[in-house]
C-alpha positions as CSV (number, residue, x, y, z in Angstrom):
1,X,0.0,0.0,0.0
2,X,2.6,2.1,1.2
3,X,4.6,2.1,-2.3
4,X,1.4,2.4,-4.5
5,X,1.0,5.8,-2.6
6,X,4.6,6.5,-3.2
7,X,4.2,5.6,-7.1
8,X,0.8,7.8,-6.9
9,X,2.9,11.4,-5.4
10,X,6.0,10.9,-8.0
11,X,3.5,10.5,-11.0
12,X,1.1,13.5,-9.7
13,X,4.9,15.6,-8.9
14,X,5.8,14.7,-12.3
15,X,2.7,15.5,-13.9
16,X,3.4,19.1,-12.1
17,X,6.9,19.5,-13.4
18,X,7.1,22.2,-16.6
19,X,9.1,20.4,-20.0
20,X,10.3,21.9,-23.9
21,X,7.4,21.3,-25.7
22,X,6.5,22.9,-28.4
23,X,9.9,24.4,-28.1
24,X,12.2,24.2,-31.7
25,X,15.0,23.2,-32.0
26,X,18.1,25.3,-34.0
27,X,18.0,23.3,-37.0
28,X,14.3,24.0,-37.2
29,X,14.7,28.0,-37.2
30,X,15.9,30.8,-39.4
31,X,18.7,32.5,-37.4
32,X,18.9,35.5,-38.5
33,X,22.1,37.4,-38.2
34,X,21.6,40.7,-39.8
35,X,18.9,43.2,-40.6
36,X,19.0,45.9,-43.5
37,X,15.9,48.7,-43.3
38,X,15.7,51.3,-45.9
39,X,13.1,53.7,-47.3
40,X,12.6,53.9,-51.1
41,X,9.0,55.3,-52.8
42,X,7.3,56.0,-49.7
43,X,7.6,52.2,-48.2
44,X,10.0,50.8,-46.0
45,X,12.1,48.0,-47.6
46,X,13.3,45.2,-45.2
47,X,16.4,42.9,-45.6
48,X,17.1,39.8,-43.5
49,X,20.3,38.3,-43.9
50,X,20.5,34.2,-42.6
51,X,23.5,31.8,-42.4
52,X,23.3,28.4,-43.0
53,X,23.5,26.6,-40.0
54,X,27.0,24.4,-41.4
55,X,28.6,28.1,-41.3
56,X,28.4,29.5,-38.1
57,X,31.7,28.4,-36.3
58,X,34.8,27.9,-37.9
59,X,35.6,24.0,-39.4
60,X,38.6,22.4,-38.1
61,X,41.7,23.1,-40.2
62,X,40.4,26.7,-40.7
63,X,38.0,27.8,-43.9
64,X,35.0,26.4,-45.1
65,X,35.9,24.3,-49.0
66,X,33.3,26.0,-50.3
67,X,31.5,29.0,-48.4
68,X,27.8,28.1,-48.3
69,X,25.9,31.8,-49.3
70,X,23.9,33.3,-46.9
71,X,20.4,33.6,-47.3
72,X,18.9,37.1,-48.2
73,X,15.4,37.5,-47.9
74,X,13.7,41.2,-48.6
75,X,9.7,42.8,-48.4
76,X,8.4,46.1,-48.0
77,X,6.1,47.4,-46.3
78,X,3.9,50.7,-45.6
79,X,5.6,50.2,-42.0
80,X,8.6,48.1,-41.0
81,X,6.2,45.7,-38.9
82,X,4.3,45.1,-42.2
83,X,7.4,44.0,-44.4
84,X,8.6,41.9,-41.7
85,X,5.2,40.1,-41.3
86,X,5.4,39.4,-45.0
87,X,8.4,37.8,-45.1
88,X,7.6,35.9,-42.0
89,X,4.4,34.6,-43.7
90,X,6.5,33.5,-46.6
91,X,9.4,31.7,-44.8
92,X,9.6,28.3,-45.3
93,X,11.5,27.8,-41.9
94,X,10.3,30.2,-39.3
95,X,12.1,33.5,-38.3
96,X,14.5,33.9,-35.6
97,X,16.1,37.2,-34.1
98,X,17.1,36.0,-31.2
99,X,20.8,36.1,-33.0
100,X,21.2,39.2,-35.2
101,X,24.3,41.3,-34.7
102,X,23.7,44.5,-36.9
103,X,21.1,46.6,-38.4
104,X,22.2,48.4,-41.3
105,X,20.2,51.6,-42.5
106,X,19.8,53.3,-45.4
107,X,20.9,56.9,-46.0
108,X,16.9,57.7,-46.7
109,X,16.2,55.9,-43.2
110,X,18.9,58.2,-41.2
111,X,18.1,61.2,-43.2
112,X,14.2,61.0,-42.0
113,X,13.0,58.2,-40.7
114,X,15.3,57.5,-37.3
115,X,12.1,58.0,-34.5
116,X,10.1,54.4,-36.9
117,X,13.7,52.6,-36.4
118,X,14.0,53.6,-32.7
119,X,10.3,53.0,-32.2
120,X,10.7,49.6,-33.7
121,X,13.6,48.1,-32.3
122,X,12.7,48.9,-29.1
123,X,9.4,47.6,-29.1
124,X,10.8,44.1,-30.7
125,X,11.3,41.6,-28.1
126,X,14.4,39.2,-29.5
127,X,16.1,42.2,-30.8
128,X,19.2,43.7,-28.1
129,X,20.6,46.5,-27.2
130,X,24.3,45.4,-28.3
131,X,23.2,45.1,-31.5
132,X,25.7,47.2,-34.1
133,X,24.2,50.0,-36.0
134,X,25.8,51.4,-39.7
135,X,24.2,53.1,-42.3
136,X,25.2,53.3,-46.4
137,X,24.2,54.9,-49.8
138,X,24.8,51.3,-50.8
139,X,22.1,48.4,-52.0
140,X,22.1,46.4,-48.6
141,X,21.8,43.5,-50.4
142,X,25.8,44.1,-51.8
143,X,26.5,44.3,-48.2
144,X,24.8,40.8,-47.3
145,X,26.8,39.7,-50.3
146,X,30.3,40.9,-49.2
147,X,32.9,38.5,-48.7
148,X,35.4,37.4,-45.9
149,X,38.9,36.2,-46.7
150,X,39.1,32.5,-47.6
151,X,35.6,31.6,-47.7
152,X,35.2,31.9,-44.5
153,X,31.5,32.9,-43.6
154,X,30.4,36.5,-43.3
155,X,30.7,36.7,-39.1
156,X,34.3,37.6,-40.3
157,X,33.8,41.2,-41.8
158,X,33.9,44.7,-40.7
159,X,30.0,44.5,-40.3
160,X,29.9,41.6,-37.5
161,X,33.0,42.2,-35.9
162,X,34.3,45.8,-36.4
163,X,36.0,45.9,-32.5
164,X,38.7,43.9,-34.3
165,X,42.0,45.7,-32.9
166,X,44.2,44.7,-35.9
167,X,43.0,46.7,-38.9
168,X,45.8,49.2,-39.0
169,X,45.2,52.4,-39.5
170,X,41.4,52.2,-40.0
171,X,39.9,54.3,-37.6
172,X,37.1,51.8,-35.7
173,X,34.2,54.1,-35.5
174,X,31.4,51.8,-33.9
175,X,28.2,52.1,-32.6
176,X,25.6,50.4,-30.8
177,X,22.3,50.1,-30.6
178,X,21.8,51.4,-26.9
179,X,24.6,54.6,-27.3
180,X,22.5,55.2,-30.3
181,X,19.0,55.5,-27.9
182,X,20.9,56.7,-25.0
183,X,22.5,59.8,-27.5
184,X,20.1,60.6,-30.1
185,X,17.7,62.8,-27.8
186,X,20.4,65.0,-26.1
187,X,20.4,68.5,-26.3
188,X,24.5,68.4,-27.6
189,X,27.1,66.4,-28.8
190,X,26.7,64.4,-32.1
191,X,26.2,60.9,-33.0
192,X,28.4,59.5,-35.5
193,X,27.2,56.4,-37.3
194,X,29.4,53.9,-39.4
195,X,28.8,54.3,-43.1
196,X,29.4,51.1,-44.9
197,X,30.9,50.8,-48.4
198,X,32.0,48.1,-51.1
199,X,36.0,47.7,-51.7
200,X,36.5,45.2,-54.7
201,X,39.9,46.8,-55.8
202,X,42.2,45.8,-53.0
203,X,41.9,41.9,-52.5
204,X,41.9,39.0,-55.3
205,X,41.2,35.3,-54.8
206,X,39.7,33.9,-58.1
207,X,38.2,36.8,-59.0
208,X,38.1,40.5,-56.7
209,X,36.6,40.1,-53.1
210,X,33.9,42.3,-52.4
211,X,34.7,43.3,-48.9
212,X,32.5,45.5,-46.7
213,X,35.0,48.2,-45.1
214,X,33.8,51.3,-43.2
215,X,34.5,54.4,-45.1
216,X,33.4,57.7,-43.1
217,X,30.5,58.3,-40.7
218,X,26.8,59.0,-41.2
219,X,26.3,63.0,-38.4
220,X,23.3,63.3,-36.5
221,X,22.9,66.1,-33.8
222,X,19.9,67.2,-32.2
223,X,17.9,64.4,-34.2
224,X,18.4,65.8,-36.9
225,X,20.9,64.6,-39.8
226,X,24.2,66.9,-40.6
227,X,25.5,65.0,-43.3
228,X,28.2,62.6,-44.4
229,X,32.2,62.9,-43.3
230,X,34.8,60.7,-44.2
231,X,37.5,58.8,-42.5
232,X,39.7,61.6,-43.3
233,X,37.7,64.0,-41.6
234,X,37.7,62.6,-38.5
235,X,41.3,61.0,-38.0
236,X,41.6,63.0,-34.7
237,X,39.3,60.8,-32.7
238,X,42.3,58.3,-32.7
239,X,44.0,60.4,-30.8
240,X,41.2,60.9,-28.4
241,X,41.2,57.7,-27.8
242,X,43.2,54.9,-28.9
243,X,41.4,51.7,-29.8
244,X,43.9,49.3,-31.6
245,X,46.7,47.5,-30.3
246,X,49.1,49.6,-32.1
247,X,48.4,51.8,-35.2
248,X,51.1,52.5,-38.1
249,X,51.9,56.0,-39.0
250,X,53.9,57.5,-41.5
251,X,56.2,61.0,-41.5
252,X,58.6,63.2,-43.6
253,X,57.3,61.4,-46.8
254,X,57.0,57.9,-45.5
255,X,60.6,58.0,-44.3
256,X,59.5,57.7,-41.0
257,X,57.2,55.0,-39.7
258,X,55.9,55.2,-36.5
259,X,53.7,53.1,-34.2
260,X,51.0,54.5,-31.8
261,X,51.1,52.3,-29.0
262,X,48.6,54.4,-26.8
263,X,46.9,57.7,-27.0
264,X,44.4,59.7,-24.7
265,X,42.9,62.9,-24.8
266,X,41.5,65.2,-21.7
267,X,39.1,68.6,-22.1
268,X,39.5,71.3,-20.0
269,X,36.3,73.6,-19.8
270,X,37.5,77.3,-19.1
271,X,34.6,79.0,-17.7
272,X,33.8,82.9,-16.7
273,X,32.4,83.8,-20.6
274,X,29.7,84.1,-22.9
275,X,30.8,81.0,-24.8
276,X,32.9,78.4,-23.4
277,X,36.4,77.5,-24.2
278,X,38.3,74.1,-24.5
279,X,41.8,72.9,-23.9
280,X,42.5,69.5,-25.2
281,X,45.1,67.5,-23.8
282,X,46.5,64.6,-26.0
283,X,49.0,62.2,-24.6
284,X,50.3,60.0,-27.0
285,X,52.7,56.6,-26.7
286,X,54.5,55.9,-30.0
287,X,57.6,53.9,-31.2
288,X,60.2,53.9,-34.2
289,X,59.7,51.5,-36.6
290,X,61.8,52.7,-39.2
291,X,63.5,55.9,-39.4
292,X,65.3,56.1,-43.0
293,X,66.9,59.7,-42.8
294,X,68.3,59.8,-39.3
295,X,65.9,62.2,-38.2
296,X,66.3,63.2,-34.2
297,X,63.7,62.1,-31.9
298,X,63.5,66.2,-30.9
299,X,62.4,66.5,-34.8
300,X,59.8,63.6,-34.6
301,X,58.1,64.9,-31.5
302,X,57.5,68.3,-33.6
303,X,56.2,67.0,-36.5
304,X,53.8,64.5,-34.6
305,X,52.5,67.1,-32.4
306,X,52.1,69.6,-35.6
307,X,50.2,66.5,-37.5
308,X,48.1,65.8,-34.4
309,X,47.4,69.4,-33.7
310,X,46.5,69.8,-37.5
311,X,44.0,66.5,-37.5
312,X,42.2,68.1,-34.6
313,X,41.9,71.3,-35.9
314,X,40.7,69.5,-39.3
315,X,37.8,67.9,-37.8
316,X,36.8,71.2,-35.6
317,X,36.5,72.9,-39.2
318,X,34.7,69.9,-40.6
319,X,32.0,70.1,-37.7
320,X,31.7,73.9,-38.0
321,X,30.9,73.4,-42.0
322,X,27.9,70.8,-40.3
323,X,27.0,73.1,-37.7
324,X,28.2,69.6,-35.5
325,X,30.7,69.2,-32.6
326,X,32.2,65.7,-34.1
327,X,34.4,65.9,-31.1
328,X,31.5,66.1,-28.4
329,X,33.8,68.9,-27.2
330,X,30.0,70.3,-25.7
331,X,29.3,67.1,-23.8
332,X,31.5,68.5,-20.9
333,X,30.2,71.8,-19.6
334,X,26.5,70.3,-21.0
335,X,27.2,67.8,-17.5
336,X,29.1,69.4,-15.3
337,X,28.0,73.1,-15.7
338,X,24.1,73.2,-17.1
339,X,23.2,76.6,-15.4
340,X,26.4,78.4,-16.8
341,X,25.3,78.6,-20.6
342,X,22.1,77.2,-22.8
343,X,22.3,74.3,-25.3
344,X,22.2,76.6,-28.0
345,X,25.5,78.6,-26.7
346,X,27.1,75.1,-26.4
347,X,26.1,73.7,-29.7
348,X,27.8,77.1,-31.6
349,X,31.5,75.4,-31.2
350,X,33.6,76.5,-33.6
351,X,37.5,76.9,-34.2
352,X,37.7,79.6,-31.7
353,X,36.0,77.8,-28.8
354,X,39.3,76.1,-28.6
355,X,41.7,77.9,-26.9
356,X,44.9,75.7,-26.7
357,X,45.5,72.4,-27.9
358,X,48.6,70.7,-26.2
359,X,50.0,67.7,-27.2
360,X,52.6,65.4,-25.2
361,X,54.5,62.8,-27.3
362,X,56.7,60.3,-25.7
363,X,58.8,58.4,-27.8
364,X,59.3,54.8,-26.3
365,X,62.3,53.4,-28.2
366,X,63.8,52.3,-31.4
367,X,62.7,48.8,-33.0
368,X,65.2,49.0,-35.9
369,X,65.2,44.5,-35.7
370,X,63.4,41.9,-34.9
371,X,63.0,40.3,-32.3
């Protein structure tokens, strides 16, 4: 009697005990990895990108024989819900965004349409807040296309992966998705959004890669768009702050190569005006590669510190042209002192806001042979 009670509780417990049904399985899902939304003739156009499930890690022994192509699917819709739903309804496998690492919008989209894109993301469950945001003139279905390096699936690009500290000289500018909501609203500063472009001139395997590569930035401020700058514009944020390992630089003709090891830059708010005024601070950690002429250390500090002062001062002038502080120069005083001057005094930086710009360069040593 006894154990037939005993078998009675542990089938009623049991019974009580939650399982997986109905859950799926990955093989039995879409995972969705990236998401393209652009506007063209007064609908929104969405783009899904999906990787087949044989590509997602690496195979032993390095690259995939032969790169299996992602999947690209693409609706539009009279809202961004509406094309989503129609692609859903057309899936053969269902949708999952439980996965995706980027959303890529279209210039039309940044240009007008950034409260929908806020709006939507944020009301979609699966979707995160680490997510990577860029924007392009391009097709976004060339972008799905791109290619990695040895057919190695397209987690290895610029797109999925652009915290990668060994690009060189590329200047990493990166966003995601919850600087973007945390930013967009402010009174000051600027947002700066990663425009993403097609290289196929570079790089040949059997025929030209077609490599995604980041090739300026996409200026917002005070929700409303500024326009395009490109890398060149805005090569002084390196110095702000470093984010590679180590990043090459060339003087006096190429004659001299150089490697920034560390750099980091402070603002000094001077207060008691109409306007305020800014001292930056750069500190910068660089060694000698390669010095063909001879030239004296004394020499190399001076021309760093004239081509760092001259960077800065470049992208100063390019923000004035946007009416933009690329620097975020205005984020400071906008903080620390709100009652001293309005948003509109702050947001009228230009070249003479800055009162001194002061750069230290320390040379750490020679590497004239390998080690």
């Amino acid at each position: 009697m006894k154990k037939f009670v005993v078998i009675i509780l542990i089938i009623f417990q049991l019974l009580l005990l939650t399982g997986c049904w109905g859950e799926r399985t990955i093989i039995d899902q879409t995972l969705v990895t990236n998401i393209g939304i652009d506007f063209k003739d007064d609908m929104f156009v969405v783009t899904i990108q999906a990787l087949n499930f044989s590509n997602i890690a690496k195979q032993e022994g390095g690259a995939l024989q032969e790169a299996p192509d992602p999947l690209i699917g693409q609706a539009s819709g009279k809202s961004i819900q509406s094309a989503f739903n129609k692609l859903e309804s057309k899936s053969a496998i269902p949708l999952y965004y439980g996965h995706v690492n980027s959303i890529i919008l279209g210039k039309s989209i940044i240009e007008g349409k950034m409260q929908a894109i806020n709006s939507f993301i944020n009301g979609k469950r699966l979707l995160r807040y680490t997510m990577w945001i860029y924007g392009t003139d391009k097709d976004i279905k060339d972008i799905f296309t791109s290619k990695s390096f040895f057919n190695l699936p397209y987690l290895y690009t610029v797109v999925t992966n652009p915290e990668e500290r060994s690009r060189g000289s590329l200047i990493l500018l990166n966003m995601k998705f919850h600087q973007l909501i945390s930013r967009y609203t402010q009174p000051v500063g600027t947002l700066l959004i990663p425009s993403l472009d097609i290289d196929n001139k570079n790089f040949k395997e059997k025929v030209e890669d077609k490599i995604a590569i980041i090739n300026g930035a996409y200026v917002i401020a005070q929700q409303k768009y500024k326009g395009h700058v490109k890398v060149k514009d805005v090569k002084s944020l390196n110095w702000f702050e470093q984010k590679n390992y180590s990043m090459p630089l060339l003087l006096e003709k190429d004659k001299v190569n150089l490697e920034v090891r560390t750099s980091k830059a402070s603002v000094k708010v001077i207060h008691g005006g109409k306007k305020p005024k800014y001292t930056i601070n750069v500190k910068t950690n660089v060694a000698i590669i390669q010095n063909e002429n001879g030239i004296s250390r004394k020499a190399i500090k001076s021309k760093l510190n004239k081509k760092i002062k001259s960077e800065i001062i470049k992208t100063i002038k390019k923000g004035e042209e946007l009416h933009a502080d690329l620097l975020n120069l205005s984020e400071k005083p906008y903080r620390f002192s709100p009652k001293e001057w309005n948003s509109e005094t702050l947001n009228a930086l230009n070249l003479g806001s800055i009162k001194d710009i002061k750069v230290n360069v320390n040379i750490l040593g020679s590497e004239s042979y390998k080690r």
